[in-house]
N, CA, C and O of each residue as an XYZ file, in Angstrom:
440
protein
N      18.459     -9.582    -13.871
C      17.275     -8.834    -14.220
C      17.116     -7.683    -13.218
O      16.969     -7.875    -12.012
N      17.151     -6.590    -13.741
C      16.274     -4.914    -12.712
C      15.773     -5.831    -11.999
O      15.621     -7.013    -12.307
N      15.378     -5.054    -10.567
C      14.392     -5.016     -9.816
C      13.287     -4.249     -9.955
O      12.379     -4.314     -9.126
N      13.237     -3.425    -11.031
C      11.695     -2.646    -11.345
C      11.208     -4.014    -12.525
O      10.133     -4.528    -12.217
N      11.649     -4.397    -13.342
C      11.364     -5.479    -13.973
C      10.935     -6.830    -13.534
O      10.185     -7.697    -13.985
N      11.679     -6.691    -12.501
C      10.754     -8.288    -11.434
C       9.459     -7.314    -10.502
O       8.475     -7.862    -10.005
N       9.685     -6.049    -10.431
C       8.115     -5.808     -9.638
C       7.223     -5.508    -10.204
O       6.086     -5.580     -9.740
N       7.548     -5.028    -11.531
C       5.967     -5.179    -12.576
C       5.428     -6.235    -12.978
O       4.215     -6.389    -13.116
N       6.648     -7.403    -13.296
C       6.110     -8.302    -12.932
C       5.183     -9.299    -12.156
O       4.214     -9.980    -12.492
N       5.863     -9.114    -10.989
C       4.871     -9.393     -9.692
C       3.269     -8.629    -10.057
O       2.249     -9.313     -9.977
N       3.225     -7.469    -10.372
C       2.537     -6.722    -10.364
C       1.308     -7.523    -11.346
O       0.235     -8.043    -11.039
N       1.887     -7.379    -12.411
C       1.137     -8.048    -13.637
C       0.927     -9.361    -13.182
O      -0.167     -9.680    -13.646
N       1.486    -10.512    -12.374
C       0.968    -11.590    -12.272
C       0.078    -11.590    -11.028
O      -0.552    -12.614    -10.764
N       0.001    -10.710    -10.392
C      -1.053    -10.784     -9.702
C      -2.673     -9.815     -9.410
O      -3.544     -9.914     -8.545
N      -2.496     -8.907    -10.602
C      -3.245     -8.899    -11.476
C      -4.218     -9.571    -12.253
O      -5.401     -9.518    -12.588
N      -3.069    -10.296    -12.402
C      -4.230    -11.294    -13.580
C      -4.470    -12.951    -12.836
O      -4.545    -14.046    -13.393
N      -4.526    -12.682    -11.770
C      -4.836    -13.726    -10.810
C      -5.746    -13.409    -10.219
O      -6.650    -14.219    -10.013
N      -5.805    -12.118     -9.751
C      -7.027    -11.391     -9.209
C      -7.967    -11.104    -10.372
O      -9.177    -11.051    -10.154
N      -7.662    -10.986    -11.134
C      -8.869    -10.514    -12.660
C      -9.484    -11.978    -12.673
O     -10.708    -12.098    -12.704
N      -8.577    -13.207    -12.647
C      -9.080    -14.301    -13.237
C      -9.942    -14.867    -11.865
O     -11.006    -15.356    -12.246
N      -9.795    -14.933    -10.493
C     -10.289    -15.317     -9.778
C     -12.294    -14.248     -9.558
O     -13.412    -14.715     -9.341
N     -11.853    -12.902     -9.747
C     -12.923    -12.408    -10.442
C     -13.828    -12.290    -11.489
O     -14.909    -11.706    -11.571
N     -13.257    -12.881    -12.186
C     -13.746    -13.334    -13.784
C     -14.728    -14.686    -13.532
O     -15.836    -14.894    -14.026
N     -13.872    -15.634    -12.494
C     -14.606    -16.749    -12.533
C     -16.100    -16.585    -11.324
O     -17.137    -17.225    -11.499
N     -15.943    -15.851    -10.442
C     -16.980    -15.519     -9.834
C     -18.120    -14.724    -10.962
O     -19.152    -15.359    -11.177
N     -17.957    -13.364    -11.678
C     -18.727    -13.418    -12.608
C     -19.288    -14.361    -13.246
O     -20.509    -14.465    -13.129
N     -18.761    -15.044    -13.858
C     -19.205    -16.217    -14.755
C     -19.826    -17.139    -14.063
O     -20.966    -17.328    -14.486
N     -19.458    -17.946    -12.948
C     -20.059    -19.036    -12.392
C     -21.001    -18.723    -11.104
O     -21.762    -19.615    -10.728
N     -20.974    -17.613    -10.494
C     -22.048    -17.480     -9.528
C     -23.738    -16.990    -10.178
O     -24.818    -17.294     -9.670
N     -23.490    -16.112    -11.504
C     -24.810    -15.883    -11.329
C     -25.699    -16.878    -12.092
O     -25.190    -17.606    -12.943
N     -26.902    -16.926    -11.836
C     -27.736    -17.561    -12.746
C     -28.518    -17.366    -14.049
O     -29.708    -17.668    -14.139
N     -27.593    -16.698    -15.347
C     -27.620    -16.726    -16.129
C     -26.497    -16.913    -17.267
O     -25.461    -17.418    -16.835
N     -26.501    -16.765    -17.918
C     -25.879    -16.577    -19.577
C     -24.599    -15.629    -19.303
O     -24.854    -14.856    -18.380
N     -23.764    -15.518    -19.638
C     -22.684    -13.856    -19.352
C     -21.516    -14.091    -20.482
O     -20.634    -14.950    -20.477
N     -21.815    -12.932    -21.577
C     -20.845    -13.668    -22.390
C     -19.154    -13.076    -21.162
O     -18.995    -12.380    -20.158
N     -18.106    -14.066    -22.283
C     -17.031    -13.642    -21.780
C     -16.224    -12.371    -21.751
O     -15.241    -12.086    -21.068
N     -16.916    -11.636    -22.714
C     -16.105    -10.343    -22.816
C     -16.726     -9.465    -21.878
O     -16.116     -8.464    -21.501
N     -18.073     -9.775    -21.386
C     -18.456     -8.698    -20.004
C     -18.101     -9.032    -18.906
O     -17.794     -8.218    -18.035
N     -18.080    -10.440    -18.737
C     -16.852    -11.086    -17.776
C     -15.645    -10.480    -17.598
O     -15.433     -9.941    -16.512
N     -14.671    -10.457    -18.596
C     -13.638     -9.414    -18.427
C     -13.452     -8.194    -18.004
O     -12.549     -7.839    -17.247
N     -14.463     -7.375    -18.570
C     -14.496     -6.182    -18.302
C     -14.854     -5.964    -16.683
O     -14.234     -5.118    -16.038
N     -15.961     -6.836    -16.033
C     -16.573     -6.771    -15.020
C     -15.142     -6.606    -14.244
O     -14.832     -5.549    -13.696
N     -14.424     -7.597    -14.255
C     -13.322     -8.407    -13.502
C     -12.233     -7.294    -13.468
O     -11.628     -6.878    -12.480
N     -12.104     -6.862    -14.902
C     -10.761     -6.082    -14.878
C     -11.499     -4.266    -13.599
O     -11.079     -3.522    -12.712
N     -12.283     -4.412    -14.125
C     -13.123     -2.979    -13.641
C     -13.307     -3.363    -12.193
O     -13.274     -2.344    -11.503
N     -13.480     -4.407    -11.511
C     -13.634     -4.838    -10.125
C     -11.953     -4.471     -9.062
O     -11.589     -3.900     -8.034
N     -11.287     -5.462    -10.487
C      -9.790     -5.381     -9.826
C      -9.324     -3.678     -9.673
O      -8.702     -3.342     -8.665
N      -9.635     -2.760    -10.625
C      -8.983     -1.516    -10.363
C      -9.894     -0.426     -9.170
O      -9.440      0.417     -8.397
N     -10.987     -0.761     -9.360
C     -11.844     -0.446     -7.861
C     -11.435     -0.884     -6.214
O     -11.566     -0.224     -5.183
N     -10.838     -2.400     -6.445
C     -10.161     -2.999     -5.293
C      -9.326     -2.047     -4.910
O      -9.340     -1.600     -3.763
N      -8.712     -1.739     -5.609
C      -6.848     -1.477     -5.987
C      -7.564      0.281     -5.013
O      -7.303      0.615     -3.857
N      -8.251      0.857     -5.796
C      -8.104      2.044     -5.261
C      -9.020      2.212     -4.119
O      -9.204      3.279     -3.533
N      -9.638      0.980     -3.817
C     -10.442      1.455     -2.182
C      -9.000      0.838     -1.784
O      -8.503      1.792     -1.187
N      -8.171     -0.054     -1.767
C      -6.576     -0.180     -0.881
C      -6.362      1.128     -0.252
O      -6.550      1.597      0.871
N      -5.731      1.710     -1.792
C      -4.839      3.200     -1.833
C      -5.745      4.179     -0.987
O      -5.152      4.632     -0.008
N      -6.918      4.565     -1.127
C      -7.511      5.218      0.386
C      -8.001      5.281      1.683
O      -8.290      6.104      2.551
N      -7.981      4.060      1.468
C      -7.869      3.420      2.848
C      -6.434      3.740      4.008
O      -6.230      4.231      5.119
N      -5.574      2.996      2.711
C      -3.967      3.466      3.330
C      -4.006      4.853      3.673
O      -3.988      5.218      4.849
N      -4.075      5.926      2.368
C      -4.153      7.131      3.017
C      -4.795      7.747      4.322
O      -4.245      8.541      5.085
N      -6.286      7.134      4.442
C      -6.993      7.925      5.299
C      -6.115      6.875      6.996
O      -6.089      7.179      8.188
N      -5.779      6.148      6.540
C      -4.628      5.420      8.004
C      -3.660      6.105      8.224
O      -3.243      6.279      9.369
N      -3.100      6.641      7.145
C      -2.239      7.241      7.549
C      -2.518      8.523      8.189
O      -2.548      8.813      9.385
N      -2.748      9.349      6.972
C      -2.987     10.767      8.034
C      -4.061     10.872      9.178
O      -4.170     11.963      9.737
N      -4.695     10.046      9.490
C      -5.280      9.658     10.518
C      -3.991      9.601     11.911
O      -4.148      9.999     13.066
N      -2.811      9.000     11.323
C      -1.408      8.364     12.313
C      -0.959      9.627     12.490
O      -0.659      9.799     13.672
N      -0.752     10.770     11.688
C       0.019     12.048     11.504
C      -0.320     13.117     12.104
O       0.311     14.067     12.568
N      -1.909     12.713     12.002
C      -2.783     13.572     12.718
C      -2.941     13.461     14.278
O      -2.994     14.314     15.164
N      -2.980     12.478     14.279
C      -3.007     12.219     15.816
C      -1.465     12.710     16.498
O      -1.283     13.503     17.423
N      -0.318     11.847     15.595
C       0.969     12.541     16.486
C       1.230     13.687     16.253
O       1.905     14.193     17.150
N       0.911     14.575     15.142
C       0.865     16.181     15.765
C      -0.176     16.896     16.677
O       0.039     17.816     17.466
N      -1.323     16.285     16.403
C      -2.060     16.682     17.828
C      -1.950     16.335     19.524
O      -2.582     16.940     20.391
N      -1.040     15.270     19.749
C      -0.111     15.111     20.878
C       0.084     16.183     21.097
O      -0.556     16.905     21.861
N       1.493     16.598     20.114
C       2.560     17.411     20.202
C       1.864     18.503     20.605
O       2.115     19.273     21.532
N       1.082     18.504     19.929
C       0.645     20.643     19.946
C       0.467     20.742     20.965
O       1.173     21.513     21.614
N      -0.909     19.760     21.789
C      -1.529     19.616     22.851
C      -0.174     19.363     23.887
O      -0.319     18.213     24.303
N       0.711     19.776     24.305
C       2.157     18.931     25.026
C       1.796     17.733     25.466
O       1.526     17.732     26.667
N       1.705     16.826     24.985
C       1.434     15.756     25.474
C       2.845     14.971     24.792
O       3.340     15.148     23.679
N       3.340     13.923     26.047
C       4.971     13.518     25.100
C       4.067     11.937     24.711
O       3.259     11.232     25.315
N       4.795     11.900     23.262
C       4.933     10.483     22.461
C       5.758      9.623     23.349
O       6.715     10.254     23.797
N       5.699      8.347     23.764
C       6.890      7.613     24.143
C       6.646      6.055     23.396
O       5.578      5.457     23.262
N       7.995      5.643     22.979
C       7.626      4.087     22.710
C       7.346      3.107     23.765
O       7.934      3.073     24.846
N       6.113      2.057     23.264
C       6.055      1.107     24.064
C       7.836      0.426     25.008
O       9.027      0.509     24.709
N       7.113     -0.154     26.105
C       8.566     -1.024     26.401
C       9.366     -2.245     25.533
O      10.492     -2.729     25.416
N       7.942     -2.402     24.992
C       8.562     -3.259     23.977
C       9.012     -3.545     22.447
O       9.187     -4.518     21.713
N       9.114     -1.871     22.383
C       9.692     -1.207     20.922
C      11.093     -1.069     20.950
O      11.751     -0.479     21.807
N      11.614     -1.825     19.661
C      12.492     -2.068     19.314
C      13.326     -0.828     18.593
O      12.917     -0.536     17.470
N      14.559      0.013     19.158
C      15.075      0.948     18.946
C      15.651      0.755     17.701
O      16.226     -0.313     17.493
N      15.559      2.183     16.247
C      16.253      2.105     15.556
C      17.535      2.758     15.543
O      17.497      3.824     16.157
N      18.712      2.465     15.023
C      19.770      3.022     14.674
C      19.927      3.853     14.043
O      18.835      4.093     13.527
N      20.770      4.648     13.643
C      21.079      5.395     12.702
C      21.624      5.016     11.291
O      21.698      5.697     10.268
N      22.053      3.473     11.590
C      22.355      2.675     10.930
C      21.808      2.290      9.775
O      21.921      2.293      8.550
N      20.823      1.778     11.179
C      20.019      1.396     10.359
C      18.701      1.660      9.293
O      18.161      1.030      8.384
N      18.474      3.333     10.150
C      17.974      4.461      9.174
C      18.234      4.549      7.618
O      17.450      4.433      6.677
N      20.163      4.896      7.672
C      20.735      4.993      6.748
C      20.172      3.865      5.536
O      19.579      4.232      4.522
N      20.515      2.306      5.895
C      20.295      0.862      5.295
C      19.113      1.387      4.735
O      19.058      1.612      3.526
N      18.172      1.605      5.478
C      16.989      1.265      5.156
C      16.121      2.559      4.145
O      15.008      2.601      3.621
N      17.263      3.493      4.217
C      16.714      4.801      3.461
C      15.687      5.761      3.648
O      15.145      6.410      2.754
N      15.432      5.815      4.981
C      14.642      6.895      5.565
C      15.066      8.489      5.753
O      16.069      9.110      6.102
N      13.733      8.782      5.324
C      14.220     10.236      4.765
C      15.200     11.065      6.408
O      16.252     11.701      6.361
N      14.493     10.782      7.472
C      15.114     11.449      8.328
C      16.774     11.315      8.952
O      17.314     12.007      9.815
N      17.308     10.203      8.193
C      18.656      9.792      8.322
C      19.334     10.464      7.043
O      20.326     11.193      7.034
N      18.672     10.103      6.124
C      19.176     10.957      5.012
C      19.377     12.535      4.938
O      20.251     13.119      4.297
N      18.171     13.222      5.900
C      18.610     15.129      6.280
C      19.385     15.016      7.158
O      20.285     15.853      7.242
N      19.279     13.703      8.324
C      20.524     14.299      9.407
C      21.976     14.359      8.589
O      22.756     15.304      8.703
N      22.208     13.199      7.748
C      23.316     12.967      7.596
C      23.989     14.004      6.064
O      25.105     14.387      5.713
N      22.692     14.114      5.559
C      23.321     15.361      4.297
C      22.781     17.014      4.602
O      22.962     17.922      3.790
N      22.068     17.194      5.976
C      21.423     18.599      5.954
C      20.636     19.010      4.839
O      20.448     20.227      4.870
N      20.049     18.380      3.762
C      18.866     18.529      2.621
C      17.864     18.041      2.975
O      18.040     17.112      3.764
N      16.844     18.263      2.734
C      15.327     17.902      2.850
C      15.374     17.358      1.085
O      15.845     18.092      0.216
N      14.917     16.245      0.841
C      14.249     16.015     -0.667
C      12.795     16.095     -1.072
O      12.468     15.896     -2.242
C-alpha cells in the first residue's frame, strides 16, 4: 500500500476519534435534550477549529524561531549549539531530505 494512502488514513481515523470523543462530550455533558445531528455538526465544527488553532500556533512558533535567528545575525551576535547538540551530517541531511543538503549538493534552490 502508498504511503500517502496509509496517511490519510491515519488522518481519517483520527479524525473520527476526535469527532467521536467530541460528539460524546456534546451529548453527555450538557443538561438537556441535543438531537444527534447537532451533535455532529458541533463535533465535526469543534474538530476543524482544533485543527486550525494547531496550524497557527505552529506558525506563529515558528517565525517567532526565524525571527529571532535573523535578528541575532543582523544584530552580530553568533548562534552556537548547545554542548549537548548533536551534530548533523551531510549524510545525513541528504537521508533525511533537507532542503539545505539538497542546494549544497545540486546548486538549485526549489
Amino acid at each position: 500500500m502508498p504511503a500517502i494512502f496509509g496517511a490519510a488514513l491515519a488522518f481519517l481515523v483520527s479524525f473520527a476519534v476526535v469527532a467521536l470523543l467530541f460528539a460524546f462530550i456534546f451529548k453527555v455533558l450538557p443538561d438537556a435534550e441535543i438531537e444527534w445531528r447537532n451533535v455532529w455538526t458541533g463535533a465535526a465544527g469543534s474538530v476543524v477549529i482544533l485543527l486550525l488553532w494547531i496550524y497557527y500556533a505552529s506558525c506563529i512558533l515558528l517565525f517567532g524561531a526565524e525571527f529571532t535567528q535573523v535578528y541575532a545575525r543582523e544584530t552580530g551576535h553568533e548562534i552556537r549549539p548547545s554542548p549537548h547538540a548533536v551534530p548533523l551530517t551531510a549524510e545525513a541531511q541528504a537521508q533525511h531530505r533537507f532542503p539545505s543538503a539538497i542546494w549544497e549538493r545540486t546548486g538549485e534552490r526549489r
